[in-house]
C-alpha positions, 0 to 999 in steps of 0.5 A, spaced: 589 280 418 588 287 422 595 288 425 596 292 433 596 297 435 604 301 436 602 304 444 602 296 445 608 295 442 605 290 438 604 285 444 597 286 445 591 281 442 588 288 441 589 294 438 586 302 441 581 305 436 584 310 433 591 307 433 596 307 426 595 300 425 601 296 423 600 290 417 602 283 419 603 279 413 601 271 414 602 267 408 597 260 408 597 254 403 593 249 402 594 242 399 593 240 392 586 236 390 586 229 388 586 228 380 579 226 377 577 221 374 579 219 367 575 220 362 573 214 357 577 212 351 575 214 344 572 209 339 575 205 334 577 207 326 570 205 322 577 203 316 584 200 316 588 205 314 592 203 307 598 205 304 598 209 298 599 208 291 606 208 288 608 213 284 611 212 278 617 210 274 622 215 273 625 214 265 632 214 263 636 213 258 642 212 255 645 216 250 651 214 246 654 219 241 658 216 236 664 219 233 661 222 226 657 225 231 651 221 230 647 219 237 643 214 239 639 212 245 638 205 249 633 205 255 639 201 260 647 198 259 647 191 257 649 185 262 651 179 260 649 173 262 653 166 263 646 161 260 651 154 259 658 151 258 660 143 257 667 142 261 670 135 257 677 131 258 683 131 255 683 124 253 676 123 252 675 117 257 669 121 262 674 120 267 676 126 271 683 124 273 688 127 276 694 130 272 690 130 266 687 137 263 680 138 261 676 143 256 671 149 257 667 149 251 661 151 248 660 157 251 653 160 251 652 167 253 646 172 253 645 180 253 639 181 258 641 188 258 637 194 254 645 196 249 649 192 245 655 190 249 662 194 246 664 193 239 671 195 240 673 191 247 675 184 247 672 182 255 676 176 256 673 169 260 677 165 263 677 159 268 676 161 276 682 157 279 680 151 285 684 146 289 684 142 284 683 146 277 689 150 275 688 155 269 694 153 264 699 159 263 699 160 255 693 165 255 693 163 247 689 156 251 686 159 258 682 164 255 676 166 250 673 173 249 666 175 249 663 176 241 662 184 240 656 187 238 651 181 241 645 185 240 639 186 247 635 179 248 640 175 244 645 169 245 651 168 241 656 162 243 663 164 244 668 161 239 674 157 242 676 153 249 679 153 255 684 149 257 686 146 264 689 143 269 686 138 274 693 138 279 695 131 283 692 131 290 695 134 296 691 134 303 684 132 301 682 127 307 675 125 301 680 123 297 685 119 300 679 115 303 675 114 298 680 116 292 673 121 289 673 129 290 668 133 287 670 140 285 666 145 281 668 148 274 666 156 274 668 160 269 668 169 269 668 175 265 673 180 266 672 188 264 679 190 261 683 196 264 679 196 271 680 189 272 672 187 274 669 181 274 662 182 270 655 179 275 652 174 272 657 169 270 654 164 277 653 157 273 657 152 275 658 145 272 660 140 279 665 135 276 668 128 280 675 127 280 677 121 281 682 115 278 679 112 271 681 105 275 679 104 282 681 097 285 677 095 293 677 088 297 674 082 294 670 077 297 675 074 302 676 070 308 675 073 315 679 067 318 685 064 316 688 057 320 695 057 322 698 054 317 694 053 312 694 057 303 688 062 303 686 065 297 684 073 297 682 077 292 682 084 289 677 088 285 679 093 280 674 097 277 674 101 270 669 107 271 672 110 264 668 109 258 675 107 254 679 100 255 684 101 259 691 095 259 696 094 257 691 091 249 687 097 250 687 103 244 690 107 249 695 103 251 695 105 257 698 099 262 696 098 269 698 094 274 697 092 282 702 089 286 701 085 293 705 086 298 705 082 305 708 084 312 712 078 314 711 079 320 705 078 321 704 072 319 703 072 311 708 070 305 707 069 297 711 062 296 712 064 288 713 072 288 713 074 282 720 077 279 718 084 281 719 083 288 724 081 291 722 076 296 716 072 298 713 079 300 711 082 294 707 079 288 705 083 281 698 083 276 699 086 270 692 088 267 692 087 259 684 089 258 679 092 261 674 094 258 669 100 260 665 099 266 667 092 268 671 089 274 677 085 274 678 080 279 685 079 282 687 073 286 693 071 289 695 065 294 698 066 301 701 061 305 700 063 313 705 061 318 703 056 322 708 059 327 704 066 327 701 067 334 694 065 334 687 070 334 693 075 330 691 079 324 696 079 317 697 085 313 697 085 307 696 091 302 694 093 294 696 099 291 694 100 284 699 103 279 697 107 272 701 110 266 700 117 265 695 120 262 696 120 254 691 126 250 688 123 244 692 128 239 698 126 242 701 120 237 699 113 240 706 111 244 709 104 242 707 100 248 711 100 254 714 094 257 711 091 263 716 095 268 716 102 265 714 107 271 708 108 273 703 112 278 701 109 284 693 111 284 691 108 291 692 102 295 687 098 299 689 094 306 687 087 307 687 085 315 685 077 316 684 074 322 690 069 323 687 063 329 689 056 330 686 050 328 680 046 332 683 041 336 679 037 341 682 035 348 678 030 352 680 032 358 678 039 356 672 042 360 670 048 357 668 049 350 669 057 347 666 059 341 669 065 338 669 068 331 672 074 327 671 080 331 674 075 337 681 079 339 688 076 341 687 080 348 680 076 349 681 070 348 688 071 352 684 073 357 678 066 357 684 062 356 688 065 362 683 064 367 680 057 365 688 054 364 692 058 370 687 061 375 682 054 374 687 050 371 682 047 367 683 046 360 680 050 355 679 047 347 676 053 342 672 052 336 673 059 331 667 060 327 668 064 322 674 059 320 670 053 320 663 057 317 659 052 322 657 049 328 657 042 325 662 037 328 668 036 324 669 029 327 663 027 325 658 027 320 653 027 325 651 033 331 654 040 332 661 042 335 657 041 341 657 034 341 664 032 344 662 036 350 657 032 353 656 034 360 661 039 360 661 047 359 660 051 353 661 059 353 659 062 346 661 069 345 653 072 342 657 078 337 656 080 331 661 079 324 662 079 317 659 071 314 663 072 308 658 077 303 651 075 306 652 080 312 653 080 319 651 074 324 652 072 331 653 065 333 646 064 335 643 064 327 648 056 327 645 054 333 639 049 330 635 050 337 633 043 336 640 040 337 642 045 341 636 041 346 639 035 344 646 037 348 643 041 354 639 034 356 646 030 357 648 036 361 652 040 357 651 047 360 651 054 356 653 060 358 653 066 352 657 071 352 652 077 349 654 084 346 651 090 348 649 092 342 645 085 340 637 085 341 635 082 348 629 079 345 633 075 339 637 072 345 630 071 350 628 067 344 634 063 342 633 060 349 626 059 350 626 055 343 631 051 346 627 050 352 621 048 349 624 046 342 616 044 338 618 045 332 621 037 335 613 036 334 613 038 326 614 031 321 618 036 316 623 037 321 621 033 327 623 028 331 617 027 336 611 022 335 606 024 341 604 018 345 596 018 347 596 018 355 588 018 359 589 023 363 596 028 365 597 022 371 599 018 366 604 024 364 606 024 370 608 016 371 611 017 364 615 022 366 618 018 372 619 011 369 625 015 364 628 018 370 628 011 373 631 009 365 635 014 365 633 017 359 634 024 358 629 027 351 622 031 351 617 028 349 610 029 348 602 027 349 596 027 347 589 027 352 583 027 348 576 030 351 570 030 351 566 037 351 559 039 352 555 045 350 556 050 344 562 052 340 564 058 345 564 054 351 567 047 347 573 053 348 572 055 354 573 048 357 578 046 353 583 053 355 580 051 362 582 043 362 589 046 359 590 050 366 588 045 369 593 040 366 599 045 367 597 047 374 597 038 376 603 038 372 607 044 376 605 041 383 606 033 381 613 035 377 616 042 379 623 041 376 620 040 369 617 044 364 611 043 360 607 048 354 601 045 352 597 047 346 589 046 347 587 043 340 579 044 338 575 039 334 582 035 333 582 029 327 585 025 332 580 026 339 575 025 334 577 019 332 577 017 340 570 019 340 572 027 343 571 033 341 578 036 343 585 034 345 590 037 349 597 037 346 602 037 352 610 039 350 616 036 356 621 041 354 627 042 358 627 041 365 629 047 370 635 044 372 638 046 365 644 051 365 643 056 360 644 063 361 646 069 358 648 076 360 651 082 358 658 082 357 664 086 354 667 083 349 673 086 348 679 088 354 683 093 355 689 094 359 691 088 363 689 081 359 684 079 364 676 078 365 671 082 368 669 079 374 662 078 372 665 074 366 669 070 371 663 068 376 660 067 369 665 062 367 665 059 375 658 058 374 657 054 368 662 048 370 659 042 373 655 041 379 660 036 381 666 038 378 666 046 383 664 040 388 671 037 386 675 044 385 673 046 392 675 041 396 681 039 391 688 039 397 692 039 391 690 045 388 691 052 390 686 056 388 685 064 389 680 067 395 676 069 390 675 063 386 674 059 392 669 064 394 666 065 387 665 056 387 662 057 395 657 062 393 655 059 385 654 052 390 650 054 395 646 059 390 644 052 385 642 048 392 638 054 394 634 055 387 633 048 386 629 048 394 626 053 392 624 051 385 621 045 388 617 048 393 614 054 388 607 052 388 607 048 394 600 045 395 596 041 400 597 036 401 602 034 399 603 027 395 611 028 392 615 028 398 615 021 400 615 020 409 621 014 408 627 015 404 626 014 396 632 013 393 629 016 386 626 022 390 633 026 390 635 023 383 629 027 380 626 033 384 633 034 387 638 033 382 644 037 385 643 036 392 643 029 391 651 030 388 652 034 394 649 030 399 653 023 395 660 028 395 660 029 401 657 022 404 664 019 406 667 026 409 669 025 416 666 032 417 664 038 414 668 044 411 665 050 413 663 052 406 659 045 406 655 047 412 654 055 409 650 050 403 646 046 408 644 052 412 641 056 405 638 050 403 634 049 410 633 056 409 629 055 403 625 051 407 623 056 411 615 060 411 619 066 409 612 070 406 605 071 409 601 066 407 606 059 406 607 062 415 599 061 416 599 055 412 605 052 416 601 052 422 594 052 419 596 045 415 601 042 420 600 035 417 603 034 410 605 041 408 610 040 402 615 045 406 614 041 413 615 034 410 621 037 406 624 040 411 622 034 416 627 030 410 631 034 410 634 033 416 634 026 416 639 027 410 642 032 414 643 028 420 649 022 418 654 029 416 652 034 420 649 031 428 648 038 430 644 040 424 638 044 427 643 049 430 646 049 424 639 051 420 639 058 423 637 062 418 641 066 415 637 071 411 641 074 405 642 067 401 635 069 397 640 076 394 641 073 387 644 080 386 647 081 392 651 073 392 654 076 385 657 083 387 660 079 393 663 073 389 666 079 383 667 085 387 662 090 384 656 093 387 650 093 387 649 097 381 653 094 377 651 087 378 644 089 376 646 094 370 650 088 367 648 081 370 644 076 367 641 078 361 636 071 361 636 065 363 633 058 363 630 058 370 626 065 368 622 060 362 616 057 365 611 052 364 606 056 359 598 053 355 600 056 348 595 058 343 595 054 337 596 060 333 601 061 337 604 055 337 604 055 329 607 061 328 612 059 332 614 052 328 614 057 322 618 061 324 623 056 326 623 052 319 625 059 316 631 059 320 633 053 319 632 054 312 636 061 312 642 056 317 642 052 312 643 056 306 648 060 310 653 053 311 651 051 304 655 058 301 660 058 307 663 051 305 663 052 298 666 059 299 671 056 304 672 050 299 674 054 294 678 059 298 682 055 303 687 049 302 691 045 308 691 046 315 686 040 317 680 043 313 674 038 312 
């Protein structure tokens, strides 16, 4: 820019003329421009890009200078290869035993190389050393060479063998639980003076180490009784395939000696004279041949003061002579004591339980079985005797093979128990060699059915472990057992009944008998219309049969069949017929629950199995336990009693009233001495319980306030019907009973009958009985129960299948009682069998 001028002194905006300018220097910069656009991408290869072709091969070769100067060329240095080796036993049995020696022989190699291998050099191969195989010393026996000069592409066989020795075991868990080891012969080359393993020497030959004889537990009783002589077995095995004993060419001697803890319980009366008291008892083998199997059996007299549900011990060693190798002269034979290897012993616990044996006065039947512990069966007895002071008998199963009666050539174990409580523990165990079993494949349901309707109440114990539908099935079989109505196998003859009306009179008149069976009918009917709608009408009678059958009889159970061009409709001039089944009614006890049966720690039940066992007693007989001045009970057992009374009253009202129709023709408007006794059995035992008391305890008003609570309009719909049908409603009217049965013990009853509001908690009733919350109470509660089977129509393929698979099982019970008690007759003598 133009500078100022100096007269100015340079602060001027101007300058003069003809002034000397002076330059200013200014110095400016202008920001950077923004980026232009990207241009576009280019386009993509026409061709894929490939690797090149590979160069070729270098060429080599091996030049070997003799020593007359001679020279010769090979393409590559040879390399031997290991093609095949047989690995045998010293004495020739096929048996890889411990403390013997085995041989590598018929050695195979080939040279794969170019060269032939040295001429000169003896390359040595030897047996590679494992836990079990051990190379001898003498390198005359432990090694073999390699033949010199084995031309390219040829084989050639190595000329001697290799001995070792198979050592005795040491730590080896394989071997010590199932006396069987594999190892695996293998052999290498190596290079003299460097001391290098040759490559290609990796074939392996896998051997199994193990005894030629092997002995195992036989066939033996899980059970034995106190005070009885059981005979138990051993099996001992030959896997050689050479004779072994003491008659054998190899006179090799075996023995198997016995020996019995005393303390538990077992002794042998006549031991023989190698032991030195009734503990021990010896079999000496004089012949077994290759591949067989020879049982040993003794004799054993169980202590008949041995604590019951213990386990006698007793173990079996086998015992061997030594290995003789057949180059050896054969021996003299050795006497039956000369010293011999213990090869393996085997530990044969059996359960030691007391006698079935039936007390009148007892209550409660339990059923136990093998797998049934000391600590259990201390624990049910506890509770039942102290804590109830009741009195418990125990049927074992395992030691009679059966649920037969032994009193009786008649009926099941069941039988003596009429009326009284049975606890089944539902867990698997050995039947014997057929396999596991529970107690549920001996129940035949049908004469299970036959004891549950003189009142015998079951409760069954179940094992987590066990199918939930096997054990639904068991009770719904019980509960409408048709299999009564097959000739091969029943009992039931169908009575022809006009209409279900007649059932239902039917059904009244044995109650007013006093009769307790199921029984079935047969309604013919008359159909209209094509084939389909024959069907349809029949499903349609069929509900219709079942649903005037709920609402006449609520406390019974009927399954009924729907028969379509029925031989015997049509020989009354029908087309069809419904057959309806009485099975067992609802106020049967048989339930079933998850349980653990095995206790640890203290040698009490769960409180679930305690509320479980309170449960199952006789509705008359907690009345009496509760109510009893001279007998101290713990809180919580009188708690659990109150609660398991008031729980049964309430379910049996609110069973009665499930359908309540209208109107109402059941309950009668004046008192009816059958009434009660038939649609109300447990109030009516509590009612005739406490008709002489002065007064009411408070646990008794507890239950006669639950069961007007049950008579309550709890939902909706039974509030709308109460006010909408006021006059014979089936709720009013009982209610309006209720009250006047009521009235004589408690005179203040309608201020009594303010609700309570928590008596319907099935749940909630049983955490308070047992201590436990909510949660667990529901985790390992009921796993079935009778009351959850209903009434149902069952298809007739339904129904048949049922019946087949119900005569499958019985044929299976019978074929399983039928071995059992050949086995036990065989195997066990005094103690009181049958």
């Amino acid at each position: 820019m133009p500078g100022v001028c100096k007269c100015r002194g340079g602060g001027a905006d101007a300058h003069c003329l003809f002034c000397e300018k002076v330059p200013i220097m200014v110095t400016r910069t202008n920001p950077r421009g923004s980026d232009g656009h990207t241009g576009e991408s280019g386009s993509p290869a026409d061709f894929a890009p490939r690797a090149g072709l590979d160069g070729l091969l270098g060429a080599g070769q091996i030049t070997v200078r003799q020593a007359d100067g001679s020279t010769r060329a090979y393409p590559s240095k040879y390399s031997i290869e290991l093609q095949s080796f047989q690995v045998v036993d010293e004495n020739d049995d096929g048996v890889f035993e411990p403390g013997e020696h085995v041989f590598v022989h018929s050695i195979v190699v080939r040279n794969k190389g170019g060269m032939p291998t040295p001429a000169h050099t003896r390359i040595p191969v030897t047996v590679r050393g494992t836990d079990w195989i051990r190379p001898v010393e003498d390198r005359e026996q432990n090694t073999v060479y390699l033949p010199t000069s084995i031309p390219p592409g040829h084989s050639a066989y190595l000329d001697g063998r290799i001995k070792a020795l198979i050592t005795f075991p040491r730590r080896s868990p394989e071997f010590e639980q199932s006396s069987r080891a594999a190892d695996t012969v293998s052999l290498c080359a190596t290079m003299p003076g460097l001391e290098v393993e040759l490559p290609g020497f990796a074939v392996e030959k896998e051997i199994v180490i193990q005894y030629p004889l092997s002995i195992s537990l036989g066939d033996n009783l899980p059970s034995v009784r106190r005070g009885s002589k059981a005979t138990f077995s051993w099996q001992v095995h030959n896997h050689s395939t050479r004779p072994y004993g003491r008659n054998s060419a190899l006179n090799r001697t075996a023995m198997v000696s016995v020996n019995a803890d005393r303390s538990t319980g077992v002794h042998f009366a006549n031991p023989d004279a190698l032991g030195e008291s009734a503990a021990v008892v010896a079999r000496e083998i004089t012949l077994l041949n290759p591949k067989e199997s020879l049982t040993i059996s003794v004799d054993a007299d169980i202590a008949a003061e041995a604590n019951s549900y213990s386990h006698g011990k007793m173990i079996a060693r086998l015992h061997v002579s030594r290995p003789v190798p057949p180059s050896e002269p054969a021996p003299e034979p050795r006497p039956s004591n000369a010293a011999m290897q213990e090869i393996q012993g085997v530990t044969l616990e059996v359960q030691i339980s007391s006698a079935y044996l039936r007390d009148p006065e007892s209550t409660f039947l339990l059923v136990t079985n093998s797998e049934t512990s000391g600590k259990v069966v201390t624990a049910w007895r506890t509770f039942i005797e102290q804590d109830l002071g009741l009195k418990v008998d125990i049927w074992n199963l395992s030691i009679y093979g059966s649920m037969e009666n032994i009193d009786d050539d008649v009926g099941t174990i069941l039988a003596p128990y009429a009326g009284k409580s049975v606890i089944m523990l539902c867990n698997d165990f050995e039947y014997f060699s057929l396999g596991k079993r529970t107690v549920l494949d001996f129940c035949e349901p049908l004469l299970v059915t036959e004891e549950v309707l003189q009142d015998t109440r079951i409760d069954l114990a179940v094992s987590p472990l066990q199918d939930p539908k096997v054990v639904k099935q068991w009770i719904r079989n019980i509960i409408f057992p048709i299999c009564a109505t097959n000739p091969e196998h029943g009992i039931v003859i169908p009575a022809a009944v006009s209409n279900a009306s007649d059932i239902v009179e039917s059904v009244q008149n044995q109650y007013r008998a006093g009769e307790a069976t199921i029984n079935a009918y047969t309604i013919s009917l008359t159909l209209s219309g094509g084939q389909k709608q024959k069907l349809r009408q029949l499903d349609k009678e069929a509900q219709k049969t079942l649903h005037f059958l709920r609402e006449k009889l609520p406390q019974e159970r009927f399954c009924i069949k729907p028969n379509a061009g029925d031989t015997a409709a049509a020989a009354r001039g029908g087309d069809g017929s419904l057959f309806v089944f009485r099975g067992v009614p609802h106020g049967a006890h048989i339930a079933a629950r998850f349980s653990n049966l095995t206790t640890t720690g203290a040698l009490s039940l769960s409180s679930p199995d305690r509320f479980a066992c309170i449960s199952t007693l006789p509705f008359t007989q907690r009345l009496q336990l509760l109510n009893n001045p001279h007998h101290r009970l713990e809180a919580h057992i009188t708690e659990a009693l109150h609660l398991s009374i008031t729980h049964e009253l309430y379910r049996e009202v609110q069973r009665f009233l499930a359908d309540a129709p209208w109107p109402d023709t059941v309950v009668p408007s004046s008192e009816d001495p059958d009434f009660l006794p038939q649609h109300l059995k447990c109030l009516d035992q509590f009612l005739r319980y406490y008709k002489t008391a002065p007064t009411l305890p408070a646990h008794a008003l507890e239950a006669v306030r639950a069961v007007l609570e049950a008579t309550h309009s709890n939902s909706l719909q039974q509030r709308a019907a109460r006010v909408l049908l006021p006059v014979k409603h089936r709720r009013t009217r009982l209610r309006a009973l209720l009250l006047r049965f009521f009235k004589p013990l408690v005179p203040d009853v309608k201020k009594v009958a303010k609700r309570s509001g928590d008596v319907d908690d099935v749940p909630a009733l049983i955490a308070k009985a047992t201590g436990q919350s909510r949660f667990e109470v529901e985790s390992s509660g009921n796993l079935a129960a009778a009351e959850r089977v209903a009434s149902e129509v069952c298809q007739p393929e339904e129904w048949n299948r049922s019946v087949l698979v119900y005569a499958d099982a019985v044929t299976r019970l019978k074929g399983d009682v039928e071995f059992g008690m050949r086995v036990l007759g065989e195997r066990v003598s005094g103690g009181g069998f049958k």
